[in-house]
C-alpha positions as CSV (number, residue, x, y, z in Angstrom):
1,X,11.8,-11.7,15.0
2,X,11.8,-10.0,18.3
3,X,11.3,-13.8,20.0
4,X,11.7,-12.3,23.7
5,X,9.2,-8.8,22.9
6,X,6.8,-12.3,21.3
7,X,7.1,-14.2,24.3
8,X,6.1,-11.3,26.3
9,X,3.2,-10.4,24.7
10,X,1.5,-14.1,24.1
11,X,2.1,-14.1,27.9
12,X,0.1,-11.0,28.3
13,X,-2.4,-11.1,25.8
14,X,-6.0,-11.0,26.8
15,X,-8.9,-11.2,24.1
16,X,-10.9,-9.0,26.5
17,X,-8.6,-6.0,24.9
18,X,-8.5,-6.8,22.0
19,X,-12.0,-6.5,21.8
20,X,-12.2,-3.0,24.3
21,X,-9.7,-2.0,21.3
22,X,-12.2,-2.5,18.6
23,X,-15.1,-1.2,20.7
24,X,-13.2,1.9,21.0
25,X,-12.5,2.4,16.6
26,X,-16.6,1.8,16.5
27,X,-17.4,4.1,18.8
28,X,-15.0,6.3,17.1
29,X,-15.9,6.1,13.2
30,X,-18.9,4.1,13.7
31,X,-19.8,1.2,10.4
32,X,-16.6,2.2,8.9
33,X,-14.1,-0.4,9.7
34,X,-14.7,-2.9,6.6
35,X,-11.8,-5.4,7.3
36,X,-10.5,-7.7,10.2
37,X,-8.0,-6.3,12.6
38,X,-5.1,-8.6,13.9
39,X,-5.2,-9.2,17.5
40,X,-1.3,-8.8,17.4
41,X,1.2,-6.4,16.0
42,X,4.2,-7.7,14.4
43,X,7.8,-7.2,16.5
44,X,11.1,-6.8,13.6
45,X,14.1,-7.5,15.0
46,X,17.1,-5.4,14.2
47,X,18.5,-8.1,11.6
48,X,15.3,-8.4,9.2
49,X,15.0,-4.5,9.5
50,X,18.4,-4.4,7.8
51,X,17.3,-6.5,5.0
52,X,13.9,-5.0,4.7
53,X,15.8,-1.6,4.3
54,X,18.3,-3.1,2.1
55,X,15.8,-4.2,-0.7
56,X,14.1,-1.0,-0.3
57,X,17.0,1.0,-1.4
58,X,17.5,-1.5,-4.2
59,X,14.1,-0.5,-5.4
60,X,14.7,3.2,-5.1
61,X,17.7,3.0,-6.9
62,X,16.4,1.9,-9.9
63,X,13.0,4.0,-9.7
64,X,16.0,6.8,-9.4
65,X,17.8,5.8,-12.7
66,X,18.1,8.7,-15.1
67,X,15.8,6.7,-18.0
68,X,13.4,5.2,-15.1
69,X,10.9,7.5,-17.4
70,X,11.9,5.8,-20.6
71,X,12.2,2.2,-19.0
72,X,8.6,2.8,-18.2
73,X,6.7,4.7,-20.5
74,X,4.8,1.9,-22.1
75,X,3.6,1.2,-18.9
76,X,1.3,4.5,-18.7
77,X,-1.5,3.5,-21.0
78,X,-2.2,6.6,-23.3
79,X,-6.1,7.4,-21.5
80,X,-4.2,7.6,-18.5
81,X,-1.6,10.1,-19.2
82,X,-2.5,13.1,-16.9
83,X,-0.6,16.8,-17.3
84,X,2.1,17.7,-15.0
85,X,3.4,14.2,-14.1
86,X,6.5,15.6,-12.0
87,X,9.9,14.6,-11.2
88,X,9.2,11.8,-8.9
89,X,5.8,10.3,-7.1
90,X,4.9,11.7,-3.5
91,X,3.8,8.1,-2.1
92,X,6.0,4.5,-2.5
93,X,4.9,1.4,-0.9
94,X,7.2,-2.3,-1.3
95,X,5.4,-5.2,0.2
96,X,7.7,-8.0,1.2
97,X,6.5,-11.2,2.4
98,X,8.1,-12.6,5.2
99,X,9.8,-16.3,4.2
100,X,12.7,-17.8,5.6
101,X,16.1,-18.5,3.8
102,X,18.0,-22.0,3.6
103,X,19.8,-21.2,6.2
104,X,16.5,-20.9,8.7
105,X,16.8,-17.1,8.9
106,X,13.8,-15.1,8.3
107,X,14.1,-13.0,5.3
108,X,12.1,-10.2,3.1
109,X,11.1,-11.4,-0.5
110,X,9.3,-8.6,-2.6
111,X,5.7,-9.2,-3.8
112,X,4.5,-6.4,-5.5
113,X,5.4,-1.9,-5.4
114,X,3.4,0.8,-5.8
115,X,3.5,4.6,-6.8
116,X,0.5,5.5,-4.8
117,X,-0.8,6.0,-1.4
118,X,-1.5,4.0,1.4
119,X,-3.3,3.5,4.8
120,X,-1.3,6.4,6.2
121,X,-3.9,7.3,8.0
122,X,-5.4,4.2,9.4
123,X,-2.0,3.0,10.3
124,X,-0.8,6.2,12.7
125,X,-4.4,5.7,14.3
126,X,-4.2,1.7,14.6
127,X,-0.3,1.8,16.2
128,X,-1.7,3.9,18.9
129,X,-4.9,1.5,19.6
130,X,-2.7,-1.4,19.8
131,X,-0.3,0.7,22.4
132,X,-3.1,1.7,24.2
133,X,-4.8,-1.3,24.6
134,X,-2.2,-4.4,24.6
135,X,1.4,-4.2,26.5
136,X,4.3,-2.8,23.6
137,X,7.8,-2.0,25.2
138,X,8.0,1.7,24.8
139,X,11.5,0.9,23.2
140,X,9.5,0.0,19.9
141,X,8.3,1.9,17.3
142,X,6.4,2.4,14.1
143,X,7.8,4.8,12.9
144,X,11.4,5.5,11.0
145,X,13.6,8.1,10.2
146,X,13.4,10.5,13.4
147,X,9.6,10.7,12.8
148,X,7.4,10.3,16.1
149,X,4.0,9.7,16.6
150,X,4.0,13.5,17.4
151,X,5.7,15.0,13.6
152,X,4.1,11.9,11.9
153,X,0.7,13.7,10.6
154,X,2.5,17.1,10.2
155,X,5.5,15.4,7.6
156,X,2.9,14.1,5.7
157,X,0.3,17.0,5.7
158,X,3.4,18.9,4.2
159,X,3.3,16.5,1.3
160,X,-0.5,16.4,0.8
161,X,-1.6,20.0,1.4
162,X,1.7,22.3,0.6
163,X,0.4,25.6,1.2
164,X,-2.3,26.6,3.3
165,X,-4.0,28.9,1.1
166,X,-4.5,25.8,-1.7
167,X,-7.8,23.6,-1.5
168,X,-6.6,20.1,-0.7
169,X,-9.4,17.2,-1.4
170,X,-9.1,13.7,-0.8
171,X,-10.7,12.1,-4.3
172,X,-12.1,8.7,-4.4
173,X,-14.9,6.8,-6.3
174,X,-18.1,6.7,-4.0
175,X,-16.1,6.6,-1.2
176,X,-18.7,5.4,1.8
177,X,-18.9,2.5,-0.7
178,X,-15.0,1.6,0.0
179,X,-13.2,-1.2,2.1
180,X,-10.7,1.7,3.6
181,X,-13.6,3.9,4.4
182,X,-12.3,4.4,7.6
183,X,-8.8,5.7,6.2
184,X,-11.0,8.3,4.2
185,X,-12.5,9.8,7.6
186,X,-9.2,9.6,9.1
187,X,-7.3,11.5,6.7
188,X,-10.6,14.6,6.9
189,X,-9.4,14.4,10.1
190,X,-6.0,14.4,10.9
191,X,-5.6,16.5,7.8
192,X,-8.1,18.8,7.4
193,X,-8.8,17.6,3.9
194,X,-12.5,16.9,2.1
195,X,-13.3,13.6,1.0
196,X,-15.2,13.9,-2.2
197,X,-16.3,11.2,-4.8
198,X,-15.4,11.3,-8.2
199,X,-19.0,11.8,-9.3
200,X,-19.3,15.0,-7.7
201,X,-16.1,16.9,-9.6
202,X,-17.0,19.2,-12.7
203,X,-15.1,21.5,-14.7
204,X,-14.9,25.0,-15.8
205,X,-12.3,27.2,-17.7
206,X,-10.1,23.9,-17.2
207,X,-10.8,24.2,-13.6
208,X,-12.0,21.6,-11.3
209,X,-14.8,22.3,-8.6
210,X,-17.4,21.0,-6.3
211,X,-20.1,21.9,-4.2
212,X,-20.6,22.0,-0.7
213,X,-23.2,22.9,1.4
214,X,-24.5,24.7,-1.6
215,X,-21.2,27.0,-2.4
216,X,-18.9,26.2,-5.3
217,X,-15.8,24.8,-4.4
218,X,-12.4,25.3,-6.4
219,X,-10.0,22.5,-5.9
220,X,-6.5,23.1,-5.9
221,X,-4.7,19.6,-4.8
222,X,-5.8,16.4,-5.2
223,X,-4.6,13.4,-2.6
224,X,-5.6,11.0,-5.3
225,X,-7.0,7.3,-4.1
226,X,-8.7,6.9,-7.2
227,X,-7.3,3.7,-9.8
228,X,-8.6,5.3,-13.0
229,X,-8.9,1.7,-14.8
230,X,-11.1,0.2,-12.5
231,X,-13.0,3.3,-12.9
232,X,-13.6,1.9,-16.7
233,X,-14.1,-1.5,-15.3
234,X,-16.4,-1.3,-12.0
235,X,-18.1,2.5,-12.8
236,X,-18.8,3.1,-16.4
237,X,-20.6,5.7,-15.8
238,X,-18.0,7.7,-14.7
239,X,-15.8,7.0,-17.5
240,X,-16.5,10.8,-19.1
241,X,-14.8,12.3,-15.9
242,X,-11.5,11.2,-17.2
243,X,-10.9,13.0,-20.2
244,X,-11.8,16.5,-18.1
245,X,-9.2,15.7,-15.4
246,X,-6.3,14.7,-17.7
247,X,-5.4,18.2,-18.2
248,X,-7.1,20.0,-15.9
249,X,-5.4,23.4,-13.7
250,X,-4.9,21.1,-10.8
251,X,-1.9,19.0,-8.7
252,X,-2.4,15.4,-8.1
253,X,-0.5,14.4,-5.0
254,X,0.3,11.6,-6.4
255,X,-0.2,12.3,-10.5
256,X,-2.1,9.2,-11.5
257,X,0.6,8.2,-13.8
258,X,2.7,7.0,-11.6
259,X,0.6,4.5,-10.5
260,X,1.2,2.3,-13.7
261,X,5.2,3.5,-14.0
262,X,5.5,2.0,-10.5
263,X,4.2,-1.0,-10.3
264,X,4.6,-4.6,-11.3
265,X,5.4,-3.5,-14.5
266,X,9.3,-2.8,-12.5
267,X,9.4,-6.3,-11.5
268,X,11.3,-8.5,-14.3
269,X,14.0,-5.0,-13.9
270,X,14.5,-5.5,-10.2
271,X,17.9,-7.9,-9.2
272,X,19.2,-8.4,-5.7
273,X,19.0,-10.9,-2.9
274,X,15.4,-10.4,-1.7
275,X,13.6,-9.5,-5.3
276,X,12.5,-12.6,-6.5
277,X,13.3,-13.0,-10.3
278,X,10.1,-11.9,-12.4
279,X,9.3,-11.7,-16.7
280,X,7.1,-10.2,-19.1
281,X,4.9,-12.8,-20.5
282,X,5.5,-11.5,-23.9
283,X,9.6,-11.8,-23.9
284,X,8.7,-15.7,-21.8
285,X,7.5,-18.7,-23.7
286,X,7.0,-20.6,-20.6
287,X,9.6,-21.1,-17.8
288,X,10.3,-25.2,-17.7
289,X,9.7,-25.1,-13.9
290,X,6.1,-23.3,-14.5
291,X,5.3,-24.6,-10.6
292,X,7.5,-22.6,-9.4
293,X,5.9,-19.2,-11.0
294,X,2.8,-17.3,-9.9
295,X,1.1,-15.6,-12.9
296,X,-0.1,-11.4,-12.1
297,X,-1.3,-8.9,-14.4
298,X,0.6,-6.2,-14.3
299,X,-2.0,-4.0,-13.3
300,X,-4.2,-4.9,-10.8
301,X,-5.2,-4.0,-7.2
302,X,-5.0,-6.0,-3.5
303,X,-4.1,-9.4,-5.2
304,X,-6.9,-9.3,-8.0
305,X,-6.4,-11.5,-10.7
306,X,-3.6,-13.3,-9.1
307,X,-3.1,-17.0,-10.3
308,X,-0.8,-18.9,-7.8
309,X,-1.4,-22.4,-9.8
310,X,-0.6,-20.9,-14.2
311,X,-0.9,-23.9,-16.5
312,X,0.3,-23.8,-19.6
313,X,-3.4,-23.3,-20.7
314,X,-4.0,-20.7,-18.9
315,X,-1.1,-18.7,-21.0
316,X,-1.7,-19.4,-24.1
317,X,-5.4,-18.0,-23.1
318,X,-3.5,-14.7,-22.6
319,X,-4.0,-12.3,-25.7
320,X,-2.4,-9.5,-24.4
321,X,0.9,-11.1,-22.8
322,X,2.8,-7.7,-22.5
323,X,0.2,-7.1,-19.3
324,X,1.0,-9.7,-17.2
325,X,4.4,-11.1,-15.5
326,X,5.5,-14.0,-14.2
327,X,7.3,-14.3,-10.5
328,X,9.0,-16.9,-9.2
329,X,7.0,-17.8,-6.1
330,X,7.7,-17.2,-2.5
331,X,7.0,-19.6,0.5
332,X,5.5,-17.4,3.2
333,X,7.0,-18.6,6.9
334,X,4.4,-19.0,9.6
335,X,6.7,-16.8,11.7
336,X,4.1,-15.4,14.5
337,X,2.8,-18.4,17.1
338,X,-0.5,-17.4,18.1
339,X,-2.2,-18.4,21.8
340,X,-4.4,-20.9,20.3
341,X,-1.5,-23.0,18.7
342,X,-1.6,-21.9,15.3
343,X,1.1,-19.6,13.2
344,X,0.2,-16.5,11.4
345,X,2.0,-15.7,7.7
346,X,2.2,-12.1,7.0
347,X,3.9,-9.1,4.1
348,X,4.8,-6.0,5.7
349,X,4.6,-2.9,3.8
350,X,7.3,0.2,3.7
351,X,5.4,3.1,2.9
352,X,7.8,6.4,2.0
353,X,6.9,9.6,1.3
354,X,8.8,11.8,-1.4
355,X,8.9,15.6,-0.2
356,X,9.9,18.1,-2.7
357,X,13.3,18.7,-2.6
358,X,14.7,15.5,-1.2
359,X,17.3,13.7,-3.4
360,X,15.5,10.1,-2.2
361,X,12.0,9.5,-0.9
362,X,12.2,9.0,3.0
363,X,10.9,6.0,4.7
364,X,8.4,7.2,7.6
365,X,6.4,4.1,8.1
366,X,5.3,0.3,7.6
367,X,1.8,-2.1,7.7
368,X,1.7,-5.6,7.9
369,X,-1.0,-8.3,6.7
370,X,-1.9,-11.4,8.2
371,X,-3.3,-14.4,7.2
372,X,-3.4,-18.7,7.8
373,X,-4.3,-18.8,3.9
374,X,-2.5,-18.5,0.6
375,X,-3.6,-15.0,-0.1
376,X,-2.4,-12.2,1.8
377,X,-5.0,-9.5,1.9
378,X,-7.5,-8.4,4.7
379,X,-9.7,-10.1,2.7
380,X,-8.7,-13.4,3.1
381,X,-8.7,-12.9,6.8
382,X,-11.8,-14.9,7.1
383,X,-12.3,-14.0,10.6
384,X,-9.4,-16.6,11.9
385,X,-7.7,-15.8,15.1
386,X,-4.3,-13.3,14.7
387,X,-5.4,-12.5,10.6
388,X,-6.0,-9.3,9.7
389,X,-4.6,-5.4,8.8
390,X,-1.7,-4.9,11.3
391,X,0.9,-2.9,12.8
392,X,4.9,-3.1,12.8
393,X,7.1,-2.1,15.9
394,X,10.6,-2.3,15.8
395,X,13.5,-0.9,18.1
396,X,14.3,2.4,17.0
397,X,18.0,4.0,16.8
């Protein structure tokens, strides 16, 4: 990576601002941050940008093919097949893990995608705590694609809200209840948007409403954060709302659909350099290096149900084979030395928006993840030094 921009900052870190930096969030949004925050950002050289942006077109390439739709329609299950689906999703995210290549150099490999939003939120505010509070060269940014930490909230308020006139909510499942929380009160405010739960929605004439402050509420657009199968899973008793919302009078920014069309589910179709080979479990017997695999279902959320360790077992356990993939594992590089001695592992996300209009979603943004364990979540942070949700600077041009 950026060894010299590295250097510098190990050099001129002090823990007394990282912790003035997390002072600041809670006095903020206080109780809503719900996950460790790295003490460092990560710094992309010019070289692994390249690559990271090569995949990334790779990826939208084949989410652009003319039968993406029919290469994917069996992975939409039927209950969650809403009305008005759309050309294309508003929201992509890639996560790559960082590993490094034969040759020693420091290369992307792809882990997972996703046609749904992100931290957009959380991320525009966390870039400017870490410049405010730790030493980042004013050459580096966040950002991509001519956006600036000044057009960033207005390009994707364009995408979310549209028109003015329309009633824009953020919907979510009990959303004080939520790990990203503190996205949620974010995105009320840099967008002007409501964040209402799930439970509170009803319908009318195929219209979708909710109160506030006593007065009935039409809603117009919805910034969807809700994954409708864990809705079956985790809240039963909000399994009813589903049916009504299918084809409800309403935009979903992004239609829930396209949350299962992109997905692992793209995985054993993706080829190139940096997208690791993957397969169906139902067109696979077992590979004959089966160490070499990780085992995912298909459709699952922040790692969940990942095995990094399949036995043969633990395949032939597996009724419905056509949900779950196998992907030829990756060997994450402990590419950032911390000041207490120790390396960091990390993914780094690519988060595009897809404004009507465009011929190809645009890339505004990134995240990063780190982690000293096998898992690579905020979860698995476990409170080690330089783990945690994370920015990504990079020289611009």
């Amino acid at each position: 990576m950026l060894k010299g921009v590295r250097k510098a900052f190990n050099e001129s870190f002090q823990q007394e601002a990282h912790e003035r930096l997390l002072q600041e969030i809670e006095s903020e949004f206080p109780g809503q941050l719900d996950f460790r925050v790295a003490e460092t950002p990560v710094f992309l050289d010019q070289g692994f940008k390249t690559k990271l942006l090569m995949a990334g077109n790779l990826i939208i390439d084949f989410i652009k093919k003319p039968d993406f739709k029919e290469i994917t329609e069996k992975a939409v299950p039927e209950a969650y097949k809403f009305k008005d689906e759309g050309e294309h999703c508003e929201f992509l995210c890639f996560d790559f893990a960082v590993c490094e290549s034969d040759s020693g150099e420091y290369e992307p490999q792809l882990i997972e995608l996703q046609g749904f939003p992100t931290l957009f939120a959380w991320q525009h505010y966390l870039a400017a705590k870490y410049r405010k509070h730790q030493k980042i060269d004013k050459k580096l940014s966040p950002f991509f694609n001519r956006i600036n930490a000044f057009n960033y909230t207005e390009e994707l308020s364009k995408v979310i809200k549209s028109k003015s006139s329309e009633n824009t909510i953020l919907l979510e499942v009990y959303p004080e209840k939520q790990r990203t929380k503190i996205d949620f009160e974010l995105s009320k405010a840099y967008f002007g948007i409501e964040v209402v739960c799930l439970s509170e929605i009803y319908t009318r004439d195929n219209h979708l409403f909710y109160q506030k402050g006593g007065t009935e509420v039409r809603i117009d657009r919805i910034y969807n954060r809700v994954i409708f199968d864990e809705v079956e899973r985790k809240y039963p008793e909000l399994k009813g709302k589903i049916s009504f919302l299918k084809n409800a009078e309403v935009k979903w920014i992004a239609n829930p659909s396209w949350f299962y069309r992109i997905s692992k589910y793209c995985l054993p179709h993706l080829k190139g350099s940096y997208l690791p080979e993957a397969y169906f479990l139902s067109d696979i017997n077992r590979p004959d290096d089966l160490k070499n695999f990780v085992l995912k279902p298909i459709f699952s959320f922040a790692g969940e149900g990942v095995n990094l360790n399949p036995t043969i077992k633990d395949l032939e356990d597996i009724s419905d084979r056509e949900n779950y993939i196998l992907q030829r594992k990756v060997q994450y590089s402990p590419f950032i030395p911390g000041t207490d001695g120790e390396h960091s592992k990390g993914e780094i996300r690519l988060i595009y928006i897809w404004p009507e209009g465009l011929n190809r979603p645009k890339l505004i943004t990134s995240l990063a993840r780190l982690s000293k364990s096998n898992m690579l979540n905020t979860t698995s942070a476990n409170g080690a030094q330089w783990t945690g949700s994370s920015s990504v600077f990079s020289e611009s041009h």
